[in-house]
VOZAGU-950433 format. One line per 3 residues: number of its first residue (from 1); their letters; for each residue x, y, z of C-alpha. Coordinates in steps of 0.02 Angstrom, whole numbers, plus 50000, padded with zeros to 5 digits. Layout:
// residues N
NUM> a> X,Y,Z | ...
END
This chain:
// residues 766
1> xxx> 57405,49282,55784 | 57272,49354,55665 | 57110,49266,55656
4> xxx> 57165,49228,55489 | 57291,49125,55545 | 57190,49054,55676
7> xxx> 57070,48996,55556 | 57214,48906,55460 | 57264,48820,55607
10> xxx> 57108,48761,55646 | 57072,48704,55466 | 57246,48608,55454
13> xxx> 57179,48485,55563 | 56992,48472,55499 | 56951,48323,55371
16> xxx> 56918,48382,55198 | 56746,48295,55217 | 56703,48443,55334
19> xxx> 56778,48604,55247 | 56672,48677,55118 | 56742,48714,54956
22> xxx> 56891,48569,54992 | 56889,48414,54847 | 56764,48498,54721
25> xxx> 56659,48367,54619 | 56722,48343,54443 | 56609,48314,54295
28> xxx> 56584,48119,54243 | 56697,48052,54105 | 56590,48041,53964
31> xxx> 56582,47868,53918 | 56763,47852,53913 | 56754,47991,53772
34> xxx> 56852,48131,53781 | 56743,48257,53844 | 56754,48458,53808
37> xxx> 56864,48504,53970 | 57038,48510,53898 | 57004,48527,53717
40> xxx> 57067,48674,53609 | 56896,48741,53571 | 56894,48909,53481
43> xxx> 56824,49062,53575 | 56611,49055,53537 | 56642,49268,53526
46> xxx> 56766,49264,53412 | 56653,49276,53238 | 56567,49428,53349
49> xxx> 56741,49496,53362 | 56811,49464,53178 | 56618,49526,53115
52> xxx> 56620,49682,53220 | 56471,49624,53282 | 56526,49637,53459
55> xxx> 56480,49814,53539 | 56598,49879,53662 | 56537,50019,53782
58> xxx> 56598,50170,53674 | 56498,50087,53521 | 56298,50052,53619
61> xxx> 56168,50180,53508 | 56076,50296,53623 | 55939,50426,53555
64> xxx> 56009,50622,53575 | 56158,50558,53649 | 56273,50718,53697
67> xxx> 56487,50681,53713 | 56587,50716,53847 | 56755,50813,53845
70> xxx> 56873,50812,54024 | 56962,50971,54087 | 57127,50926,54210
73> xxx> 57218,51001,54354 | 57359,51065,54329 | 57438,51046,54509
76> xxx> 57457,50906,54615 | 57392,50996,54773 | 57280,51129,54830
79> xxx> 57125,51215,54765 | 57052,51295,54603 | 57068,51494,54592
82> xxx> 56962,51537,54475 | 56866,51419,54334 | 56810,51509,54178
85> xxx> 56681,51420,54059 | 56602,51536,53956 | 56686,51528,53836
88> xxx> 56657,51351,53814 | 56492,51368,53858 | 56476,51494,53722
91> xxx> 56560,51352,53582 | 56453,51274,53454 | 56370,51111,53506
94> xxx> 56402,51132,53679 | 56240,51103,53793 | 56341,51120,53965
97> xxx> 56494,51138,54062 | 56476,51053,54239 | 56594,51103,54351
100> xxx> 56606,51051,54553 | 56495,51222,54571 | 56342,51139,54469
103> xxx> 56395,50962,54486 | 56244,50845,54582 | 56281,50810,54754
106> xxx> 56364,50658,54768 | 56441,50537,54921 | 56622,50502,54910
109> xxx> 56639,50310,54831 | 56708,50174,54932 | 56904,50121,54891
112> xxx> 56946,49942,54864 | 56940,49848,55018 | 56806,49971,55117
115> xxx> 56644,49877,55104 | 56581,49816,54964 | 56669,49971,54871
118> xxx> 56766,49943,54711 | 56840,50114,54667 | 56998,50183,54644
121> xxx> 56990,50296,54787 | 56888,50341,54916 | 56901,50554,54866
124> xxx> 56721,50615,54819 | 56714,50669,54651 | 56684,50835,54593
127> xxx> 56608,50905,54741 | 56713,51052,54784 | 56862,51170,54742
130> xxx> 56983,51039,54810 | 57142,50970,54717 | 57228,50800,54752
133> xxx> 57332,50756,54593 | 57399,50806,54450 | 57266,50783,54329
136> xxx> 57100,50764,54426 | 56954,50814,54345 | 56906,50997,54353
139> xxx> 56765,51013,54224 | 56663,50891,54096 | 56603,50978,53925
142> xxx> 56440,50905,53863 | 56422,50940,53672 | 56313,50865,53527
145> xxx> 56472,50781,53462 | 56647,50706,53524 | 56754,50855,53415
148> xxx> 56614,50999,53489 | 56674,50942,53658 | 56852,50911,53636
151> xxx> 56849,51069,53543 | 56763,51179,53705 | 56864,51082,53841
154> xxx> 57003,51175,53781 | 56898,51335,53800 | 56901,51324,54002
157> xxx> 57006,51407,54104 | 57094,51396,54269 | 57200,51460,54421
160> xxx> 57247,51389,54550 | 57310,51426,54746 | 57442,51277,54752
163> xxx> 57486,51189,54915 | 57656,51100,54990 | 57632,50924,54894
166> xxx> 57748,50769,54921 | 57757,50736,54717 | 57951,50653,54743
169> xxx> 57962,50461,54788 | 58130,50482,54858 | 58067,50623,54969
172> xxx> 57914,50506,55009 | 58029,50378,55060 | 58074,50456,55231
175> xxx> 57910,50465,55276 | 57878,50261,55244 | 57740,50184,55375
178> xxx> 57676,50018,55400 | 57511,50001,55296 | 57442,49862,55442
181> xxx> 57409,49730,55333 | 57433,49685,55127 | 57270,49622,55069
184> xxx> 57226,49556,55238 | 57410,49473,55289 | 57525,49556,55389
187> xxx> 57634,49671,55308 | 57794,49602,55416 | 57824,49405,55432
190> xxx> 57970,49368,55529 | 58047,49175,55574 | 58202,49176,55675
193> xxx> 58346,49329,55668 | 58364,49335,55491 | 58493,49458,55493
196> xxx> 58603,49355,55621 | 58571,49222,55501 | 58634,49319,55358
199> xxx> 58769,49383,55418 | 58830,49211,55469 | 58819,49145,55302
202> xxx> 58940,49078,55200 | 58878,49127,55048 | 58772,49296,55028
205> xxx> 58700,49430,54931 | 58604,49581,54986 | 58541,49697,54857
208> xxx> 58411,49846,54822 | 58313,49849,54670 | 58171,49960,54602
211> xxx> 58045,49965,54479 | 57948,50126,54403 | 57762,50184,54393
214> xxx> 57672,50091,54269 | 57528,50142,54158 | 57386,50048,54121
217> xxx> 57387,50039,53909 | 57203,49918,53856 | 57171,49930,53673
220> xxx> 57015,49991,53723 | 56993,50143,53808 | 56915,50175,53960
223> xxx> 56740,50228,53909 | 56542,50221,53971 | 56385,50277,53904
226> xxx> 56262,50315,54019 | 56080,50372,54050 | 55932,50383,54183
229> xxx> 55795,50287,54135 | 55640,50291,54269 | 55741,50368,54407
232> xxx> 55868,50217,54402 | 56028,50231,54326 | 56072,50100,54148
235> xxx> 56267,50124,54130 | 56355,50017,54002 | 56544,50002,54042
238> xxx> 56702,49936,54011 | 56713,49831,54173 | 56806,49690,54264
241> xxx> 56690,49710,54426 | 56510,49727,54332 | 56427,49690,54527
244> xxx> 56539,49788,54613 | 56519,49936,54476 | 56330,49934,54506
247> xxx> 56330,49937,54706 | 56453,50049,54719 | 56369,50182,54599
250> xxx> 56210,50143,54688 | 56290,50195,54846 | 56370,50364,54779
253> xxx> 56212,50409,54676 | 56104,50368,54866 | 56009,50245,54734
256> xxx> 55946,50061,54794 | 56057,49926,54708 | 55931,49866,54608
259> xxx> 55927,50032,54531 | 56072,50016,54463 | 56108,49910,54289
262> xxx> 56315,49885,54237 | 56298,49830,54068 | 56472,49760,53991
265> xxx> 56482,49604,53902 | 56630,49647,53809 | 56786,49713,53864
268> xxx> 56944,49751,53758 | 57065,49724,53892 | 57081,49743,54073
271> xxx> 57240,49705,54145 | 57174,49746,54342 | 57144,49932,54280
274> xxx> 56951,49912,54227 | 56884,49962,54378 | 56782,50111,54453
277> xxx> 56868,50282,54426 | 56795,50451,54423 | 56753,50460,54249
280> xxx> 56600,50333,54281 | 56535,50438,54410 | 56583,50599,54317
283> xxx> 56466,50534,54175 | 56322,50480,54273 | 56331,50638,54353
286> xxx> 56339,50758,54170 | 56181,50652,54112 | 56097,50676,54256
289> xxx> 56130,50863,54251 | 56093,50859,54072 | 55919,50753,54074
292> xxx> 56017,50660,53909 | 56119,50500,53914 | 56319,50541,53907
295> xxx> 56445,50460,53833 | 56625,50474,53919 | 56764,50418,53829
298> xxx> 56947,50437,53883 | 57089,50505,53776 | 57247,50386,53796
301> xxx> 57322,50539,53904 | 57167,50547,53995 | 57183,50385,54066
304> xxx> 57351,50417,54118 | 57271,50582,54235 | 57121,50480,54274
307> xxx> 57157,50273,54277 | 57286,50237,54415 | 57412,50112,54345
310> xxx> 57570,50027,54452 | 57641,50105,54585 | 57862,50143,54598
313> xxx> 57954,50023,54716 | 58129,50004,54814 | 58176,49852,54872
316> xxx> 58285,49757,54978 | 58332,49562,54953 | 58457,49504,55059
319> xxx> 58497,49301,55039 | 58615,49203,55141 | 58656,49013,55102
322> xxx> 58749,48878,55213 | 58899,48791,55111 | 58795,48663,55030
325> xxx> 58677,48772,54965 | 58544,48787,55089 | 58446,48939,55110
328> xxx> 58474,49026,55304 | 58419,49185,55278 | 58294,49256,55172
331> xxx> 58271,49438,55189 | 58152,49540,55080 | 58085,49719,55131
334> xxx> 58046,49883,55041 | 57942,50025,54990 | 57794,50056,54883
337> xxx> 57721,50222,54838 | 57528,50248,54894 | 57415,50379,54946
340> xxx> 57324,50429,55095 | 57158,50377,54963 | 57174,50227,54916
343> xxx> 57217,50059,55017 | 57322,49954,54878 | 57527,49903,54938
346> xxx> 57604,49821,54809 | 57621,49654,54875 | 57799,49641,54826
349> xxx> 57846,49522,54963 | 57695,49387,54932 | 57803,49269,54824
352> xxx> 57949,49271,54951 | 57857,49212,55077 | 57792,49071,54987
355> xxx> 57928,48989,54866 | 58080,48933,54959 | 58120,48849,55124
358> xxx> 58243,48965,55225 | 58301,48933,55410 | 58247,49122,55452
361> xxx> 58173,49266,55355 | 58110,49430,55369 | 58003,49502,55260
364> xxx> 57934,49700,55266 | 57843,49820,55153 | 57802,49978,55184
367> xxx> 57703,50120,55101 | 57771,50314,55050 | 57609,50423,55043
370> xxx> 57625,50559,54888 | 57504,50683,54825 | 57479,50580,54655
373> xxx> 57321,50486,54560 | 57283,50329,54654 | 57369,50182,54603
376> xxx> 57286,50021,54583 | 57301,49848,54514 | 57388,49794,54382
379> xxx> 57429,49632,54304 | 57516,49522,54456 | 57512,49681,54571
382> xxx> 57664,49631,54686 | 57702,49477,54622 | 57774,49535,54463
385> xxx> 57892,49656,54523 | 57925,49553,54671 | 57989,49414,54571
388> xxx> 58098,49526,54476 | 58186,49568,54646 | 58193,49401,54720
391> xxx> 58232,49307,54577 | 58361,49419,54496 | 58452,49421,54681
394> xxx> 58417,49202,54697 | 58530,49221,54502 | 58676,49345,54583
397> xxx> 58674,49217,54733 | 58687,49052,54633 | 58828,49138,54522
400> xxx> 58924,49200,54675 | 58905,49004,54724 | 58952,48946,54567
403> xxx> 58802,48845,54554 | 58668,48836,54422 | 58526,48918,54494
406> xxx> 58406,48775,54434 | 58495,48658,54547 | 58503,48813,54676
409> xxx> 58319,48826,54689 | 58285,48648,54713 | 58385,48641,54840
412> xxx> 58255,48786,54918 | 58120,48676,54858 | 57991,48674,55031
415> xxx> 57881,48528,55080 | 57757,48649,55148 | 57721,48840,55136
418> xxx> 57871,48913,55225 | 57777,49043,55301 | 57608,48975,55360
421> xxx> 57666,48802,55354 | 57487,48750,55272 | 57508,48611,55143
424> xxx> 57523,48617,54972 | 57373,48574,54890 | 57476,48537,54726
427> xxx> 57675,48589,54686 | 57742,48557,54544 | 57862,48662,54522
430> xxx> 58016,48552,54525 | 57940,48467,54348 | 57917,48617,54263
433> xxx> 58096,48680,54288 | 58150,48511,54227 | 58039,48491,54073
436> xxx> 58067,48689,54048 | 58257,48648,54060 | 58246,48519,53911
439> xxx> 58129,48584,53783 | 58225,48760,53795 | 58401,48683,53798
442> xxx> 58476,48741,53956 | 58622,48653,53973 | 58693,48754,53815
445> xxx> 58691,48899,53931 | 58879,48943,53971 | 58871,48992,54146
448> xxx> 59026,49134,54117 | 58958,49288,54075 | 59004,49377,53907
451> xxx> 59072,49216,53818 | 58934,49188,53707 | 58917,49286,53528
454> xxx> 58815,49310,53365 | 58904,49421,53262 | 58901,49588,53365
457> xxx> 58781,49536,53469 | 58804,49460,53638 | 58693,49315,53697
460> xxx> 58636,49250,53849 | 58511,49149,53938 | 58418,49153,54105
463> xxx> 58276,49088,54209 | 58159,49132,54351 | 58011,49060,54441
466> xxx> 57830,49138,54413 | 57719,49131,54537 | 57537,49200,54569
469> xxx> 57401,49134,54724 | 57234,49030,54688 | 57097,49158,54739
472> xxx> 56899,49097,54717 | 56809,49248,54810 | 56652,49209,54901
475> xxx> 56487,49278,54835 | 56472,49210,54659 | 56314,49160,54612
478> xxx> 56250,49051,54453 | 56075,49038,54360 | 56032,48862,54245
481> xxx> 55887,48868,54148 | 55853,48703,54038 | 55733,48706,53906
484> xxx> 55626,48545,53826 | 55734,48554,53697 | 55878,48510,53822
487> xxx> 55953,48667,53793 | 56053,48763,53948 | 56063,48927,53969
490> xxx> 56211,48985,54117 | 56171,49145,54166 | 56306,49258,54287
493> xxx> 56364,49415,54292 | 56540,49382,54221 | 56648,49464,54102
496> xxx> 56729,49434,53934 | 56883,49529,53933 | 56985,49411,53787
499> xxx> 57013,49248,53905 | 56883,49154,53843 | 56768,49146,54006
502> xxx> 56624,49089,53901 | 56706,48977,53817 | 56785,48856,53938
505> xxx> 56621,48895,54066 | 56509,48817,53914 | 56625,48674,53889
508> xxx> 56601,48651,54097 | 56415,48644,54082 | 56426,48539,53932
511> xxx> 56517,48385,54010 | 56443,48410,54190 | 56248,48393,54119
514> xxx> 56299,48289,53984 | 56248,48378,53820 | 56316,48418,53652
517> xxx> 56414,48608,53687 | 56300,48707,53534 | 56188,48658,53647
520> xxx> 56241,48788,53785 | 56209,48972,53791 | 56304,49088,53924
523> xxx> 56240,49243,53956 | 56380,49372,54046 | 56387,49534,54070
526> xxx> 56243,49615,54154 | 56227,49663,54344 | 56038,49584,54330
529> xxx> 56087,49426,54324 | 56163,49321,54471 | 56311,49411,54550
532> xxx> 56461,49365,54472 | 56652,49341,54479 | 56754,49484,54467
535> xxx> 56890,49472,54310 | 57037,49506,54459 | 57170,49396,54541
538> xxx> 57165,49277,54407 | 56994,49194,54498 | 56852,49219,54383
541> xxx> 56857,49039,54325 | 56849,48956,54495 | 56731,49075,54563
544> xxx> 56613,49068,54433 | 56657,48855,54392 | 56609,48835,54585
547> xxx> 56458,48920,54555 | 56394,48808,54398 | 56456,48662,54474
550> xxx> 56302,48683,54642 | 56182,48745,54505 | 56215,48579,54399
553> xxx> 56199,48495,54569 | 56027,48590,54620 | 55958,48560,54435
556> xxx> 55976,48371,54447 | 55900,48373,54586 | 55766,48454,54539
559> xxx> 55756,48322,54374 | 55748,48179,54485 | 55606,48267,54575
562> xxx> 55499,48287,54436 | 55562,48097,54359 | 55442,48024,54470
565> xxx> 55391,47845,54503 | 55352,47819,54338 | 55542,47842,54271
568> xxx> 55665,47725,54250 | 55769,47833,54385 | 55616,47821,54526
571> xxx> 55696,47831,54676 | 55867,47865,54641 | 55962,48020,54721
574> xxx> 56068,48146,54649 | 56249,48041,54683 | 56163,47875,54602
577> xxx> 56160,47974,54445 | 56265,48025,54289 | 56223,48169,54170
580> xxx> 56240,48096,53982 | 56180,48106,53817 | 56067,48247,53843
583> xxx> 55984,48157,54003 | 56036,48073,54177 | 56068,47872,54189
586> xxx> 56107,47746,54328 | 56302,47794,54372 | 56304,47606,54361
589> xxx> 56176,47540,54245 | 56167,47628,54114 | 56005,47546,54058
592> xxx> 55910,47647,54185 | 55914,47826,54095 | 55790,47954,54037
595> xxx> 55836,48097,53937 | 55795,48293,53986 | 55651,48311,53862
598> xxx> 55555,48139,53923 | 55564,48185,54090 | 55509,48390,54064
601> xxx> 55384,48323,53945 | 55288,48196,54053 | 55294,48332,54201
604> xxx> 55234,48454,54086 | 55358,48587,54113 | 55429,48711,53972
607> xxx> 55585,48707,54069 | 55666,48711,54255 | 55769,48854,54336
610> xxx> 55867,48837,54462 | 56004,48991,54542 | 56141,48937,54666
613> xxx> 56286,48998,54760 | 56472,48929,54777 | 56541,48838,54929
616> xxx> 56634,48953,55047 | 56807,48970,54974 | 56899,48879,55132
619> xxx> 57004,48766,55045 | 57109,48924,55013 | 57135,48916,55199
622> xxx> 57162,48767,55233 | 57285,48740,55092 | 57416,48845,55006
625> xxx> 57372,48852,54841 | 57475,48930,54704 | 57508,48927,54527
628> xxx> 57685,48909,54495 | 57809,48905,54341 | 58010,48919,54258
631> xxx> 58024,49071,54157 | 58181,49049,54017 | 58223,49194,53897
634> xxx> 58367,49201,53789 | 58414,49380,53741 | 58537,49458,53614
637> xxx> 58636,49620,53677 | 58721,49730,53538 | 58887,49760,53609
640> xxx> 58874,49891,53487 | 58740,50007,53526 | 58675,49920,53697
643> xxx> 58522,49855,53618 | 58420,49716,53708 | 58328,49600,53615
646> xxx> 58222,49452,53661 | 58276,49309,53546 | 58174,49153,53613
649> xxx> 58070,49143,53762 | 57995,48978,53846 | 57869,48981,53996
652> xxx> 57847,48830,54091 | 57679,48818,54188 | 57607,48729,54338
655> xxx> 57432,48789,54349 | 57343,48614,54399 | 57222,48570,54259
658> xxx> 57221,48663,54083 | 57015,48691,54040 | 57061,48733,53868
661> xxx> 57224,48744,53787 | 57196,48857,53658 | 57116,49012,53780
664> xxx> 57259,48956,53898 | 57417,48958,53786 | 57370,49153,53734
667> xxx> 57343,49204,53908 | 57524,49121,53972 | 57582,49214,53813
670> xxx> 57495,49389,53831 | 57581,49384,54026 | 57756,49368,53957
673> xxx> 57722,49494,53830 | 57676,49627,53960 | 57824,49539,54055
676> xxx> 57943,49615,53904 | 57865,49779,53916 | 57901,49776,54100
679> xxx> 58075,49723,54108 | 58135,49830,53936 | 58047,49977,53904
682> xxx> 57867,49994,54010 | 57898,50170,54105 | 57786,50323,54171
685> xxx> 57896,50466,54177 | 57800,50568,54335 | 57882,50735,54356
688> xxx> 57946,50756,54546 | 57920,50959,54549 | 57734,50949,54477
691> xxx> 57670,50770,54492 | 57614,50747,54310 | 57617,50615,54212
694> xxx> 57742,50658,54056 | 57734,50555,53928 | 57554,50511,53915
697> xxx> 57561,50416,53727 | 57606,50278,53658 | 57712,50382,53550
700> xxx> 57814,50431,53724 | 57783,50277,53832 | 57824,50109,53761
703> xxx> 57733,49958,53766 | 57802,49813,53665 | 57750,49808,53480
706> xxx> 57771,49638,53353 | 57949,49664,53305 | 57995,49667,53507
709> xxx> 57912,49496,53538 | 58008,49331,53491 | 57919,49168,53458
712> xxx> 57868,49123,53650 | 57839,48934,53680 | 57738,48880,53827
715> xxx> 57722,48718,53906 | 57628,48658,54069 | 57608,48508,54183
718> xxx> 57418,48504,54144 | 57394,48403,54332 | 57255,48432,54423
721> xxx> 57260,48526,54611 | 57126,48415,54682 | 57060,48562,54792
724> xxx> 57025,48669,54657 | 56870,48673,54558 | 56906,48571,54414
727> xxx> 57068,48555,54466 | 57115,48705,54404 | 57206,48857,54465
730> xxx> 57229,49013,54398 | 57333,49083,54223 | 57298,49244,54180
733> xxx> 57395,49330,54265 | 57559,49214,54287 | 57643,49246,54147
736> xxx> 57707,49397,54173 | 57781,49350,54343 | 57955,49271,54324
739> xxx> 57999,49362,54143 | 58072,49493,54209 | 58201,49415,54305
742> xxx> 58220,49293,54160 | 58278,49431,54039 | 58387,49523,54176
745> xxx> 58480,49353,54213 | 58504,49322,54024 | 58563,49526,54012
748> xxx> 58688,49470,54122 | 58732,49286,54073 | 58773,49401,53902
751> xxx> 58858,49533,53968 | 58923,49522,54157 | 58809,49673,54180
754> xxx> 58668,49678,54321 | 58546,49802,54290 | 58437,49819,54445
757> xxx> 58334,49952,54398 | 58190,49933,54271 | 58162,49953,54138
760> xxx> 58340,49888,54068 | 58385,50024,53946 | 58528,50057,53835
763> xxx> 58602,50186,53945 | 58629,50074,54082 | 58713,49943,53992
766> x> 58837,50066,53885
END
C-alpha cells in the first residue's frame, strides 16, 4: 500500500475533532437575515471590464518598451544547421535577434509535479542547438514595434540536421509504459479478476474509444511584459499560478524568490493552459539581453507551437452486469500520449474508479512518449474524456439491457468510494438525476433509436454523469487588514480569470466579520502578497476560503485582545463571540457588543493586521469528496446532410453549497460549452510525418461559436458537504465532464449510430 493509502486508513478511523481541515467553521447567520453567501451578487470587476478599465498583461505601459516576434522549428527532432539573422538584424526597428548562441545562461525550469516547479516542461529553454518539437522556439526578434518584429521574424533563417522522431500516436502506442503513478495514485487499481468477472456476465459490453489532441483557445492570448528593475525581475502575466510563476522564474533566472514579482490581476481565460511555458522565460531572457523591458505576445498559431493543450487517447471500457442489473465487472484501461518532458497522464480512469459499485474492476492507463510540445492541463484533464468513455459504454450497456440507463446507474449507486472505500463526505448524485430527469422531461425520451423526427431532422436525447474531485492544496496563505473605519481589506495572491473569485471571497469576509460587503476590498493578483491559490483543479475557492476563514479567526482574536476590561466583551474568548453589524457581540446576549471602530479607537490603533495560513487539507483524505452531476442534451441530426445540432441542454449539479448563483450558473454553463466543442468539432490536426500542428486558427480549428450553443439550463442541489469549507466543493471545471457522453447518447437515441471517436463529425454519421 502507498503511504497515501496508509494515511487514509489511518484517518478513517480518527474523530473529525482531531483531523485538521475536517468540519470547517461556517460564518454566523446574520440575525436571521439572509446574509451575502448564496446571493446572486454581480461580479465587483465587471464595470472594470465593460469600462476597459481593466489592464490585461499585453495592455501594462512601460517606458521604451521594445516587442517581441518568435521564430519556430520546423522539425520535431534534432538540431539547428545553420541560423541566419542578419537579415533581420539588418530590418528597420529591430534592436536584436537572440538566438540560443547569445541567449543568457539559464537553468532548465522545473515540470509540474518536480518541486515547487510549475512549467510545462522540464527542457531548458534556449540554451543550445537542440530540437524537441515541432515548433520550439529558435529565435526572439526584439523591435521598437509589434509589426517591426513580426515583420524581421520572418527575415531568419534555418537548416536543420533532423533526427528519427516518434511524431505518430499509433506508432507510440507500442511503446506504452506505466507512468508509476497519476497525480500521486497508482496508475493500475485492481479488485478481484475483473476479466473472469466479465466474461461471466450476463450482460456485457467492451469497447475502445478515443479522443484527439486538444488546443488550448483563451480569448486572451498568452502574453507578458517584462523588465529588470534593481537586479530583480517585475513580470506581469497572464497567470493561473501567480506564486508558482514567481518561484519558478526565480529558480531558472538563479534569482532569490523575493526577487521575483508575478503581476496578473486579470486574466482573460485560463482553462488549465495559463501556466509557465517558454515564452515567459524567453521574454525575461530578451529584456535582460536587451537592458529594456519586453513585451511577448503570442500569435493564436503561436500558442499552438508553444502552449501545450490536451493530449490524444485510446481507451478500453469493458462492463459486465449480473441479470438484475448489477455491475460485476468494471474494466477501464488505455493510453495517453506524453513526453519524456513533462509528467502529466491524462487521468482518464479517475472517474471510474470513483462512481459506481462493481464486484471487480480493473483499471490501467498508460503513457506513449512522442517527440511533440508538452501537453498539459486542460479543463477536467482526464475526467472529461474519461467520462465520455465510461459513460457512452454505461449507455451501450443499459440499451443492450433494455434498461433506462437512469435506473441502470442507480442501481451502481455505491455507499462508499468503490475504490478506497473512504466515505462520502456528501453524494448526491441520485437527486440530481431525478430532479435533472423532471425539469428536462426525460420520460418523453423514446428509448428505440431513430423513431423520433422534426421535419428532416432526427432527434434524440441522452444523459451522462459529470464528475470532478474536491482539491484545497496546502500552502495558501491570507492577509486581513481592518481599518477604524471598519473597513477590510483581504489580501492573497489569487487570480481573477472570469469566475468571480473576488466576488464570492468578499461576500465570505462580509458575513464571517459581520460588515456591510462595499465595505470589503480584495486585493489579488500579485506574488507580494500572501501566497495564494492556484486557479487549477477547480480549488481556488476552498483554498483561498480556508485561508480567510483562520485570518477572520486570528483577527478576532486579536479584537478581543485589545477590547480589554473596559469592554462590554472583557473576558470573553474568540467562540463566545459573533461578528455583526460592523463589530463582535455576546453569541448569546446580544446586549454585550462593541463595534470595530470603539474598540480600535479606545486602543488607539489605526487598524490591526493579521496574515494566516489554512488547515492542512486532510479532510480530502479522510473523505472522498467529489462534485458530482446528470448531464441531458437533446440533439437534432439532419438525416439529410449528417448535421449535429445541440437543441436543448440541461446540467444537473451536486457541488455542496452554491456561494453565489450568478458566478456559478456561468461557470456550469461555460463547462458545457467547451463540452460541445469537445464532443462536435474541438480537434488539433498534428501531422504524423512532421509533428506540426496544422490547423493553428480559429479559421481551421473549431471552437463553438453562438449559433452552435442552445439555451443550456442548469440546476443544482445547493446542499452543503459539511467537510468542505463553506460547504462548498468545486464548479469550474464540472461542466464539461458528462456532455460529451450526453450528446453521443442522444446521437444515437436519434440515429442508432455510435460514434466512438471524437469529435462526432458528419462523415462518421453519413
Amino acid at each position: 500500500m502507498s503511504a497515501t493509502g496508509i494515511l487514509r486508513t489511518v484517518l478513517r478511523h480518527v474523530p473529525d475533532s482531531l483531523v485538521p481541515g475536517t468540519r470547517p467553521k461556517a460564518p454566523p447567520a446574520r440575525d436571521g437575515r439572509h446574509g451575502h453567501i448564496g446571493a446572486p451578487v454581480s461580479r465587483l470587476d465587471g464595470a472594470l471590464k465593460v469600462r476597459g478599465a481593466a489592464l490585461f498583461a499585453a495592455e501594462v505601459p512601460m517606458e521604451r518598451l521594445l516587442y517581441a516576434a518568435t521564430v519556430h522549428s520546423t522539425i520535431a527532432r534534432g538540431r539547428i544547421a545553420s541560423l541566419g539573422t542578419t537579415a533581420a538584424e539588418a530590418a528597420p526597428g529591430v534592436v536584436l535577434v537572440m538566438t540560443h548562441r547569445n541567449a543568457p545562461r539559464m537553468k532548465a525550469p522545473q515540470a509540474f509535479g518536480e518541486g515547487d516547479g510549475v512549467a510545462g516542461s522540464n527542457l531548458p529553454v534556449m540554451q543550445d542547438d537542440a530540437i524537441h518539437w515541432n515548433g520550439e522556439a529558435v529565435a526572439v526578434v526584439l523591435a521598437e514595434t509589434q509589426e517591426q518584429a513580426d515583420h524581421a521574424a520572418g527575415l531568419v533563417s534555418a537548416t536543420y540536421e533532423p533526427a528519427a522522431a516518434i511524431t505518430d500516436f499509433a506508432d507510440a502506442q507500442t511503446r506504452a509504459r506505466s507512468p508509476g503513478s497519476v497525480l500521486g495514485e497508482p496508475a493500475a487499481v485492481d479488485g478481484g479478476d475483473a476479466e473472469k468477472a466479465l466474461a461471466e456476465s450476463q450482460h456485457r459490453v467492451d469497447l475502445t474509444y478515443s479522443t484527439p489532441p486538444l488546443n488550448h483557445n483563451a480569448i486572451e492570448l498568452h502574453a507578458c511584459t517584462v523588465d529588470w528593475v534593481g537586479g530583480g525581475l517585475v513580470v506581469h502575466d497572464a497567470t493561473q499560478m501567480i506564486t508558482g510563476t514567481a518561484g519558478s522564474l526565480a529558480q531558472v533566472f538563479g534569482l532569490k524568490p523575493d526577487q521575483v514579482r508575478v503581476l496578473s490581476p486579470f486574466v482573460g481565460g485560463g482553462f488549465g493552459g495559463k501556466t509557465l511555458w517558454s515564452h515567459q522565460i524567453l521574454a525575461a531572457a530578451a529584456s535582460k539581453l536587451a537592458g529594456r523591458p519586453v513585451r511577448l505576445a503570442l500569435s493564436r498559431a503561436g500558442v499552438y507551437r508553444l502552449v501545450g493543450g490536451r493530449t490524444p487517447t485510446v481507451q478500453r471500457v469493458a462492463l459486465g452486469a449480473t441479470q438484475d442489473g448489477r455491475l460485476a465487472a468494471l474494466i477501464h484501461t488505455g493510453v495517453a500520449a506524453m513526453t519524456a518532458h513533462n509528467n502529466c497522464p491524462e487521468q482518464f480512469t479517475f472517474p471510474a474508479r470513483h462512481l459506481y459499485a462493481a464486484k471487480a474492476v480493473r483499471l490501467e492507463q498508460k503513457v506513449a512518449d512522442m517527440d511533440m510540445l508538452a501537453n498539459s492541463w486542460m479543463r477536467a484533464p482526464g475526467e472529461s474524456i474519461g467520462t465520455f468513455a465510461l459513460e457512452s459504454a454505461v449507455d451501450e450497456l443499459a440499451h443492450e439491457m433494455k434498461i433506462d440507463p437512469i435506473e441502470l446507474r442507480r442501481r451502481w449507486e455505491p455507499e462508499r468510494d468503490p475504490t478506497s472505500q473512504c466515505a462520502f463526505s456528501s453524494r448526491h448524485l441520485v437527486k440530481a438525476y431525478s430532479d435533472g430527469a423532471n425539469r428536462f422531461g426525460w420520460e418523453r425520451r423514446d428509448p428505440t433509436p431513430g423513431r423520433q423526427r422534426d421535419g428532416e431532422w432526427l432527434v434524440g436525447m441522452g444523459v451522462a454523469t459529470a464528475t470532478y474531485p474536491y482539491y484545497r492544496m496546502p500552502g495558501v496563505r491570507a492577509r486581513l487588514r481592518l481599518d477604524t473605519a471598519s473597513h477590510l481589506t483581504v489580501s492573497t495572491a489569487g487570480h481573477e480569470m472570469g469566475m468571480g473569485t473576488a466576488t464570492v471571497q468578499a461576500q465570505h469576509v462580509a458575513d464571517r466579520l459581520g460588515v456591510p460587503l462595499e465595505q470589503v476590498s480584495f486585493e489579488y493578483g500579485d506574488s507580494l502578497l500572501p501566497a495564494g491559490a492556484m486557479a487549477g483543479g477547480s480549488s481556488q475557492t476552498a483554498g483561498t476560503v480556508a485561508a480567510v476563514t483562520a485570518a477572520a479567526g486570528a483577527l478576532v482574536a486579536e479584537m478581543l485582545k485589545l477590547a480589554g476590561n473596559d469592554s462590554p466583551l472583557a473576558g470573553l474568548k474568540a467562540d463566545d463571540v459573533v461578528a455583526r453589524d460592523s463589530g463582535l457581540a455576546h453569541a448569546r446576549d446580544p446586549s454585550r457588543r462593541e463595534s470595530y471602530a470603539s474598540i480600535l479607537a479606545r486602543a488607539r490603533r489605526d487598524g490591526v493586521e493579521v496574515e494566516q495560513g489554512g488547515p492542512v487539507p486532510l479532510e480530502q483524505m479522510k473523505y472522498s469528496m467529489h462534485s458530482t452531476g446528470a448531464q441531458f442534451a437533446e440533439v437534432g441530426v439532419n438525416a439529410v446532410t449528417g448535421e449535429v445540432r445541440v437543441r436543448r441542454f440541461l446540467g444537473s449539479f451536486d457541488c455542496g453549497r452554491i456561494l453565489n448563483p450568478k458566478t456559478a450558473a456561468s461557470q456550469f454553463r461555460g463547462g458545457i460549452v467547451m463540452g460541445i466543442g469537445l464532443a462536435l468539432s474541438e480537434e488539433a490536426l498534428l501531422d504524423p510525418r512532421s509533428g506540426r500542428i496544422a490547423n493553428p486558427s480559429l479559421a481551421e480549428y473549431h471552437v463553438p461559436v453562438h449559433l452552435d450553443v442552445p439555451e443550456i439550463d442548469v440546476m443544482w442541489t445547493d446542499i452543503a458537504d459539511p467537510q468542505a469549507p463553506l460547504g462548498a466543493r468545486g464548479i469550474g471545471e464540472i461542466g464539461i465532464t458528462g456532455t460529451a457522453a450526453a450528446i453521443a447518447n442522444a446521437v444515437y437515441n436519434a440515429t442508432g449510430k455510435r460514434v466512438r471517436s471524437l469529435p462526432i463529425t458528419l462523415d462518421k454519421l453519413l
